[in-house]
BALOGU-360232 format. One record per atom (N, C-alpha, C, O): residue in three letters; x, y, z. Coordinates in steps of 0.02 Angstrom, whole numbers, plus 32768, in hexadecimal, padded with zeros to 4 digits. Each point is the difference from the previous one (the first is absolute). Layout:
<rs>
ALAXYZ;...
</rs>
This chain:
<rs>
UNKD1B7B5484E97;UNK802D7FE47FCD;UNK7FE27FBF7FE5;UNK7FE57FD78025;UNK802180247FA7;UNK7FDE7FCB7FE3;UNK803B7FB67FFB;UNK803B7FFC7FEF;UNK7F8A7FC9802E;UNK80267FB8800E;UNK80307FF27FBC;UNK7FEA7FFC7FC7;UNK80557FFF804B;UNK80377FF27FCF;UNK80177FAA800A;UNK7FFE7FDE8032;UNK801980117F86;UNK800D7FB58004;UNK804B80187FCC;UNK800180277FD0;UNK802D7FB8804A;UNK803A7FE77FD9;UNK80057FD77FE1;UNK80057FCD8021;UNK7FFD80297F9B;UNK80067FD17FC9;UNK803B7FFA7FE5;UNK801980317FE4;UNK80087F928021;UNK80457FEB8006;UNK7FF17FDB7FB4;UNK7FDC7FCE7FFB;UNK8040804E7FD4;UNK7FE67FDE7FB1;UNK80357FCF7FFC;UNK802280078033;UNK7FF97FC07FA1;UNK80247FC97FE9;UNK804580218021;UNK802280097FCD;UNK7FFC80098060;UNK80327FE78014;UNK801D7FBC8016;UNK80087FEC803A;UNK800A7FE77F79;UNK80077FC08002;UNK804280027FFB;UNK801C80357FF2;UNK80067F91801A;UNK80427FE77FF3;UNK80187FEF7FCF;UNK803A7FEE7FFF;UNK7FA580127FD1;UNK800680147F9F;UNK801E804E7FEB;UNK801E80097FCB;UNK7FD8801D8058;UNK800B80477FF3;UNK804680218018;UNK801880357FEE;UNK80027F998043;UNK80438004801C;UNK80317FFA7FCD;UNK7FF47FF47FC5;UNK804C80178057;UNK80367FFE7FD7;UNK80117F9B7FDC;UNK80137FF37FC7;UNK7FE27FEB805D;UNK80037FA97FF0;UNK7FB47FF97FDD;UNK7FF97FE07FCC;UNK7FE780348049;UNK7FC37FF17FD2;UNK800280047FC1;UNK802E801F7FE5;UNK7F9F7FC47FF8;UNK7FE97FFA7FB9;UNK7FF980447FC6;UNK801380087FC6;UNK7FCC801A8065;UNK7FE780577FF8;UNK8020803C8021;UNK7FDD80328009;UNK805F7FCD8008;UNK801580388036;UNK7FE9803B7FDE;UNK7FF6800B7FC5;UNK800380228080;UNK7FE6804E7FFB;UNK80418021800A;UNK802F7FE7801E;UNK7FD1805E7FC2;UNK803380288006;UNK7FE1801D8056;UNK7FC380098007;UNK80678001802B;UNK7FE88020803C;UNK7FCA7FD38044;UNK7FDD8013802F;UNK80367FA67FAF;UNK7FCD7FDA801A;UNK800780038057;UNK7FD080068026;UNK80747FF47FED;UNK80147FFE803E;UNK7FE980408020;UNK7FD88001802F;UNK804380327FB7;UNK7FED803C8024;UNK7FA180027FE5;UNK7FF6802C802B;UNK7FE87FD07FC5;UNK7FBE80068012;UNK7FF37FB5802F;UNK7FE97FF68038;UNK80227FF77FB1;UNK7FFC7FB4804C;UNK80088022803A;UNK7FD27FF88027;UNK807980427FF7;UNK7FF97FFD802C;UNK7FB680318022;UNK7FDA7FFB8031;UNK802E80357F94;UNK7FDA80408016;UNK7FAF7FDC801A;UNK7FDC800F8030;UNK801E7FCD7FA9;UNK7FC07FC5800C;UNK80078001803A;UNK7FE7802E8021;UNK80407F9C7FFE;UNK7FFB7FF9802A;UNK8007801E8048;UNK7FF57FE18034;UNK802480767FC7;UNK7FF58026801C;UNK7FAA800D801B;UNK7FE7800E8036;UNK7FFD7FE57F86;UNK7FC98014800D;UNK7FCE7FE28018;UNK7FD08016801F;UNK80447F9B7FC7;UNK7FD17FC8802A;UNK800880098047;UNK7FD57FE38022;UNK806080448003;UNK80207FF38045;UNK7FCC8030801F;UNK7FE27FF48034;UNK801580577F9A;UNK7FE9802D801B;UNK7FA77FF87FFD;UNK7FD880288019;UNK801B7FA77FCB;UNK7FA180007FEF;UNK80047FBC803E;UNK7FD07FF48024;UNK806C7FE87FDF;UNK7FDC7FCF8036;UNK80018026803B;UNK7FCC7FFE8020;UNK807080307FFE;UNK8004801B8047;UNK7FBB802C8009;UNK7FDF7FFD8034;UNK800C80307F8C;UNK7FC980168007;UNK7FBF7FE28014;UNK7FD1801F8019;UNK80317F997FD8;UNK7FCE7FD17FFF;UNK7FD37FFC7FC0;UNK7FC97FE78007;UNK804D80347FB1;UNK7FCF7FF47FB8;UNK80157FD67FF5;UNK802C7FDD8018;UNK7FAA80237FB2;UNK80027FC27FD5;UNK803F80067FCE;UNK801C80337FEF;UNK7FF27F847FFD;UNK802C7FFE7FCF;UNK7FF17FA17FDD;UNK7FF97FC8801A;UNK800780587F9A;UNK7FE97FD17FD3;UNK802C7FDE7FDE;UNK801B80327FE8;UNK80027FA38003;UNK801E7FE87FCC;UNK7FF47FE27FCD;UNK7FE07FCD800A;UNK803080407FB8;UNK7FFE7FE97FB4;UNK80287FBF8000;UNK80307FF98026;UNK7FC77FF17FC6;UNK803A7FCF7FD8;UNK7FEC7FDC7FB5;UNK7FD17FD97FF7;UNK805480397FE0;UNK7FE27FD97FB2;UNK80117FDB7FEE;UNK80377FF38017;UNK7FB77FE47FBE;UNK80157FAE7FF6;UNK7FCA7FF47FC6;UNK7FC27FFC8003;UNK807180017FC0;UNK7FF27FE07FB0;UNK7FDC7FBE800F;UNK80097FDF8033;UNK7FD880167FA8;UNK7FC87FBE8005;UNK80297FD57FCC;UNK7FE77FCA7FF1;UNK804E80457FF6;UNK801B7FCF7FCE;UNK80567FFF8021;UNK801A802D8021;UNK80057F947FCD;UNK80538001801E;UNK801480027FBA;UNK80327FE17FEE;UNK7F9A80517FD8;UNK803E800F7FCC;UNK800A80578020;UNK802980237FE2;UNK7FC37FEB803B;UNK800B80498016;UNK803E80258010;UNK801D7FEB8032;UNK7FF7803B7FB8;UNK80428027801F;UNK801B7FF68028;UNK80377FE48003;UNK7F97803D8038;UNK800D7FFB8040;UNK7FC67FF68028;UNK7FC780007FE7;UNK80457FF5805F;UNK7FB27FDA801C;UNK7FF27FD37FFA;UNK7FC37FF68003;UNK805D7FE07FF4;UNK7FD97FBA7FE5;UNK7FE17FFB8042;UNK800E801E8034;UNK7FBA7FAB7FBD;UNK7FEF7FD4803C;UNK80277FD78033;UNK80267FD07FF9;UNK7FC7804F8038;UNK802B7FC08039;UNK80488020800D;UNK80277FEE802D;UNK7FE480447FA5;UNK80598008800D;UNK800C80208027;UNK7FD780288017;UNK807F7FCF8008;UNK8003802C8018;UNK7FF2805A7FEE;UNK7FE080238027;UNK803B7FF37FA1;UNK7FFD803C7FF0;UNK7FBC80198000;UNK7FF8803C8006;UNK7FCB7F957FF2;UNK7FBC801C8012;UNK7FF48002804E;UNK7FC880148011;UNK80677FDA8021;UNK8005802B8043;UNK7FF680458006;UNK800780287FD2;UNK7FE97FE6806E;UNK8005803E801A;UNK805580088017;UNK801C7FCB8010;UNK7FFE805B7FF2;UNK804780148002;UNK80048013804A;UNK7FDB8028801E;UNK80547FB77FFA;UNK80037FF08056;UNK7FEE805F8025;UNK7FD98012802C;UNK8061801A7F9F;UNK7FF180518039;UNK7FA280017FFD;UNK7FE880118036;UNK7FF07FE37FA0;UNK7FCD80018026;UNK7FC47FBF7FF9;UNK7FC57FF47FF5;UNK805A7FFD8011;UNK7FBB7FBC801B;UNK7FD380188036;UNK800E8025802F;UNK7FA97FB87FBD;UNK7FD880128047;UNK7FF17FD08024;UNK80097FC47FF7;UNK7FD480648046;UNK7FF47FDB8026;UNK7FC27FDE8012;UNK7FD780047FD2;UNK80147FDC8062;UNK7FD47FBD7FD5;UNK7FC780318018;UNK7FCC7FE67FEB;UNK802B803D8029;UNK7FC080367FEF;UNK7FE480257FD3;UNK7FC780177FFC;UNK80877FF17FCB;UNK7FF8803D7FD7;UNK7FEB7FBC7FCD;UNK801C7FC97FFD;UNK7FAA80517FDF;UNK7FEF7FE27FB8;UNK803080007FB3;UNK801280337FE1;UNK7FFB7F8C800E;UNK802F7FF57FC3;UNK7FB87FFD7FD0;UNK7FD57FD5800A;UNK8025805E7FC0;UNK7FCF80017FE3;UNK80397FDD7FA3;UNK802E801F7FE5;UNK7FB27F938001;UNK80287FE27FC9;UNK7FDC802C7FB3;UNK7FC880017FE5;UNK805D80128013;UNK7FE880177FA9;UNK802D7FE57FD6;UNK803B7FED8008;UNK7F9380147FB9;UNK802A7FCD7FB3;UNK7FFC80497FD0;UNK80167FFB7FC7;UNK7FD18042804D;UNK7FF6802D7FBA;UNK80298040802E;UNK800D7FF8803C;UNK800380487FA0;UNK80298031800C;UNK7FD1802E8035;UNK801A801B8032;UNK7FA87FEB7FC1;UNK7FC9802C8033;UNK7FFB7FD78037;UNK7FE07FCE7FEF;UNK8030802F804F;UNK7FF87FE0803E;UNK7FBC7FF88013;UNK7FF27FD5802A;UNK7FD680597FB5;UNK7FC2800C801B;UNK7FCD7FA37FBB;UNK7FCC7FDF8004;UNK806B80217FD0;UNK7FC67FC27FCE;UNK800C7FC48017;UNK80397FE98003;UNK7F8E7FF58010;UNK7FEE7FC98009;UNK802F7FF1803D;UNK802A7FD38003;UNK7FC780618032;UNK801E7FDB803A;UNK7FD880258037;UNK7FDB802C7FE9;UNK80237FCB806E;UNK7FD580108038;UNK8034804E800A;UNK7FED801B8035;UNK804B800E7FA9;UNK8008803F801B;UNK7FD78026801F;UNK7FFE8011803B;UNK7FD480027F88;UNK7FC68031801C;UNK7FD67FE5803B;UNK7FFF8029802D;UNK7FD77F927FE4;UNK7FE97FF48025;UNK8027800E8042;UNK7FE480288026;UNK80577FBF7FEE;UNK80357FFF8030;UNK7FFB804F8012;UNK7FF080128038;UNK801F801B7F93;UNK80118047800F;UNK7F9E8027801D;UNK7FFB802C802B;UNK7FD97FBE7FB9;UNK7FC2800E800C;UNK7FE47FE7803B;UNK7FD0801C801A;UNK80477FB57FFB;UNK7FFC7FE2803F;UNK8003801F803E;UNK7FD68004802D;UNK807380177FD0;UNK802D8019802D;UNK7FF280537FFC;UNK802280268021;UNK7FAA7FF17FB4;UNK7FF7804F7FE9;UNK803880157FFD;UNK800D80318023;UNK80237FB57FB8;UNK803380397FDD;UNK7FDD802E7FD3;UNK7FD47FEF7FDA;UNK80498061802E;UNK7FED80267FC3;UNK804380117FE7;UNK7FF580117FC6;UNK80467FF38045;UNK8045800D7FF9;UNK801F7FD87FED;UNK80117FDA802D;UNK800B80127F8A;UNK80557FC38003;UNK8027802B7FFF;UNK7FF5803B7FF4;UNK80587F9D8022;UNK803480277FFC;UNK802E7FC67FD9;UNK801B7FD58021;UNK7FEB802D7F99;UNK801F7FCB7FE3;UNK804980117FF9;UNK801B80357FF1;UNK80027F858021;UNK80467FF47FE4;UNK80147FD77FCC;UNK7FD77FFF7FD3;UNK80607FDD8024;UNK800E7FBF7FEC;UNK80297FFC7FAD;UNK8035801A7FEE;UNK7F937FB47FE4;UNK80287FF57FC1;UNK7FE47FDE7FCD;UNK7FE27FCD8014;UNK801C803D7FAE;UNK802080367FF5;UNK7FF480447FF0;UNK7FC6800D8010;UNK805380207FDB;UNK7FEB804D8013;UNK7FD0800C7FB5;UNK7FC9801C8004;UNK80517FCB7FBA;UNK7FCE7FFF7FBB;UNK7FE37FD28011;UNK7FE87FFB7FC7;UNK80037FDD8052;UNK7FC77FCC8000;UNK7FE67FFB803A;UNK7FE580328017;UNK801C7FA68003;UNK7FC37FE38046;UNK7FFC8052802D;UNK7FC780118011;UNK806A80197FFF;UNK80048026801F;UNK7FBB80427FEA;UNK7FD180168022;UNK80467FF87F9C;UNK7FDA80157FD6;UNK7FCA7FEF7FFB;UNK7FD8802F8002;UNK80097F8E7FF8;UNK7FC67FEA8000;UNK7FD97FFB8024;UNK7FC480017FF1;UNK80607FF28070;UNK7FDB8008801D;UNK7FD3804F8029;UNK7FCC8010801D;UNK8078800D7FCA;UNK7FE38054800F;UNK7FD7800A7FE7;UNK7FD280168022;UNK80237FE37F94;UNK7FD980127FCD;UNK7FB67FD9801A;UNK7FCF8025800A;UNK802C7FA97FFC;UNK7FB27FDD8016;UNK7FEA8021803E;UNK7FC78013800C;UNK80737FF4801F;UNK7FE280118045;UNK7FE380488015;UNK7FDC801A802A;UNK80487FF57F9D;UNK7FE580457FEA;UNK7FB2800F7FD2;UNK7FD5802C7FFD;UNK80337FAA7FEF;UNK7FB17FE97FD5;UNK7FD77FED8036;UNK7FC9801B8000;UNK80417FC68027;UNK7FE07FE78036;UNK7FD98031803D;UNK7FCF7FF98023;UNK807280477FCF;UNK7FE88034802E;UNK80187FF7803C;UNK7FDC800F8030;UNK80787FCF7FDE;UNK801A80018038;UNK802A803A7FEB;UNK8004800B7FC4;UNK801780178061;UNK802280428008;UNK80477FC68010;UNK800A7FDA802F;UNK801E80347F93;UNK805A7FDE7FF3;UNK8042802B800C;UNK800B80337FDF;UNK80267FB1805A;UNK802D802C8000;UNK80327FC77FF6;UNK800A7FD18027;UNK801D803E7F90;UNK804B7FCD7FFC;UNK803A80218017;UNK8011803B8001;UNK800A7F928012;UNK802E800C802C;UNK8043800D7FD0;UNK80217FCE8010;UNK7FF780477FD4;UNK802D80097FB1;UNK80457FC48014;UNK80147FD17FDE;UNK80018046805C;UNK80567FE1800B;UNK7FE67FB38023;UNK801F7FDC8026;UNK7FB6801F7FC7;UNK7FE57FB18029;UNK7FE37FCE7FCE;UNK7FE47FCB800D;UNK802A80577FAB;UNK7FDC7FE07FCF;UNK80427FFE7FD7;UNK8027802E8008;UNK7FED7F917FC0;UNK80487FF57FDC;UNK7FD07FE97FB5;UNK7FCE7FDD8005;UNK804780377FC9;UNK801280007FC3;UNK80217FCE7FD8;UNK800B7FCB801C;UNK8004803B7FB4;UNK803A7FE77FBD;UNK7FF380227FCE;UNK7FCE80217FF3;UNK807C7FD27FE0;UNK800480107FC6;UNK7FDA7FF77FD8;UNK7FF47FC47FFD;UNK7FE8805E7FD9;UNK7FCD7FED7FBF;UNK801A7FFC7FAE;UNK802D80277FF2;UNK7FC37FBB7FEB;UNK800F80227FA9;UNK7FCA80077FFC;UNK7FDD7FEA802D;UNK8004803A7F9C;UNK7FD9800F7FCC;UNK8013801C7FCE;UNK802D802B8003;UNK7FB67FC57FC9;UNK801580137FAB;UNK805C7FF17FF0;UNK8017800B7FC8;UNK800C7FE28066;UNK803F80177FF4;UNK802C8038803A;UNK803B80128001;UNK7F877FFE802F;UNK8022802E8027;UNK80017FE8803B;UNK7FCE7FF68023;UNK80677FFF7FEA;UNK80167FF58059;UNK7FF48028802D;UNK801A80387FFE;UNK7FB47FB4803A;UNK8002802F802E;UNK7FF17FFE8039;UNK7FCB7FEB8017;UNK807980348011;UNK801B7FDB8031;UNK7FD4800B804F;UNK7FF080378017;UNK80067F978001;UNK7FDD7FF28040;UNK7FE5803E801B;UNK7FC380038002;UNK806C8046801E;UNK7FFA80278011;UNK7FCA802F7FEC;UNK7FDC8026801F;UNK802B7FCA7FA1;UNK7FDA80207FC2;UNK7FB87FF7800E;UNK7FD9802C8011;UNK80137F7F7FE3;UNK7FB37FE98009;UNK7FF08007803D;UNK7FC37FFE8004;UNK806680108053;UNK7FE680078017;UNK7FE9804C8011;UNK7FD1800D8025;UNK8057801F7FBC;UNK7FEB803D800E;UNK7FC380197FCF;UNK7FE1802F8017;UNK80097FBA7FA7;UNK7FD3800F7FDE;UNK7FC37FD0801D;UNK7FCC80218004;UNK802C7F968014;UNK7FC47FE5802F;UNK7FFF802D8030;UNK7FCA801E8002;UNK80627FF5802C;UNK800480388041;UNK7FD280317FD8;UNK7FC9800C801A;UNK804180097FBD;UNK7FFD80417FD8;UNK7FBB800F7FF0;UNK7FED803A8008;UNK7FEB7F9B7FE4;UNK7FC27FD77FF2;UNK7FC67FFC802C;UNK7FC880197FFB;UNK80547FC08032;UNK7FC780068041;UNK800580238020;UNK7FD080048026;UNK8062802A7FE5;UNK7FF680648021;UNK7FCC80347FE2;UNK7FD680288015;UNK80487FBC7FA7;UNK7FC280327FC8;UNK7FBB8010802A;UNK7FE680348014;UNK7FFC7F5A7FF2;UNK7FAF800A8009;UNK7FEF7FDB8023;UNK7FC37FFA8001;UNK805B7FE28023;UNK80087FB08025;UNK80077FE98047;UNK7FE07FD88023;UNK805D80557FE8;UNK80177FF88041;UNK801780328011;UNK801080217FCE;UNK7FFF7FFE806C;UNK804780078025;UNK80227FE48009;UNK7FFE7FCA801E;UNK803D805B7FC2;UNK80607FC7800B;UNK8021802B801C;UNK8006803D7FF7;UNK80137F9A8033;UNK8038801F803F;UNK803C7FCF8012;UNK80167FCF7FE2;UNK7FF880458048;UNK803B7FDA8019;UNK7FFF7FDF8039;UNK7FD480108027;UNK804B7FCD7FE5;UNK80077FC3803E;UNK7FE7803F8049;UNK7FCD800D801F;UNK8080800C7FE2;UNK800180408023;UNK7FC8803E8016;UNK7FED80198036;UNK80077FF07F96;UNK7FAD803D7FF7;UNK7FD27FCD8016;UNK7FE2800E8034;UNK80147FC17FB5;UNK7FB17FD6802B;UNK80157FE1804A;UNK7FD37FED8026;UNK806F800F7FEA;UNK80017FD78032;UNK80088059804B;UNK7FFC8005803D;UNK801080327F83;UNK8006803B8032;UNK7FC38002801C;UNK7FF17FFF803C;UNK7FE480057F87;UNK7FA8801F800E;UNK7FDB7FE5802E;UNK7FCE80198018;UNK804D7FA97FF8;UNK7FE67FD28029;UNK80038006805A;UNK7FE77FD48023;
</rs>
């Protein structure tokens, strides 16, 4: 079986319900997360964490220093597991991911986190360029509402067409349940 690493993407405290940015489903993929951080530490893998943070305090969300650019208490790591800092949506630009994951000979991620159209997306998509073999975890990853042109469309929506996306050619997407069975 090939060495697997858990990548815990921006589950920040911006994405919560009091935060700046809340996600539709943020809690319930927090917990499923953290199902899974429980199950890669008892195993003894690795597990990585993202955290992003805007280089400017005109930013949305993330600012520097804030709280909401925290890691969100259900999974914080621990002082072994690597907090890898990114300022752009691909986890892999201009930061030590890949080195950290090349290090450790991962050939496997198993990504979670947030959000599911962006960073989530982005990082499957590189790591997949990269030639790591990606399995997202679907109910462990949270969303929001989008417009475009005039059309609303609602959380459920973007995350089932990103889901939808990286099944095509990208990843395997499963469920909390199905990866934590296979295991």
């Amino acid at each position: 079986m090939a060495k697997q690493a858990l990548i815990v993407v921006d589950i920040q405290n911006d994405y919560f319900p009091q935060g700046k940015w809340p996600l539709a489903g943020a809690d319930a993929a927090a917990d499923n997360a953290a199902r899974l951080i429980a199950a890669f530490r008892e195993a003894g893998d690795d597990v990585v964490h993202i955290r992003h943070e805007f280089t400017s305090e005109e930013a949305p969300f993330f600012t520097p220093g804030s709280d909401g650019a925290k890691l969100h208490p259900k999974v914080l790591n621990r002082a072994d597991e690597p907090v890898v800092l990114k300022h752009f949506v691909n986890s892999f630009r201009e930061t030590n991911l890949k080195s950290i994951l090349d290090d450790k000979g991962i050939e496997e991620l198993v990504v979670v986190g947030s959000m599911s159209h962006m960073c989530v997306d982005g990082i499957t998509r590189a790591a997949n360029d990269f030639g790591y073999s990606v399995k997202v975890i679907h109910d462990a990853c949270a969303s929001r509402d989008l417009e475009f042109d005039g059309v609303k469309v609602p959380a459920a929506h973007v995350h089932a067409a990103f889901m939808a996306a990286l099944a095509f050619a990208y990843a395997s997407v499963i469920s909390t349940d199905e990866f934590l069975g296979s295991r």
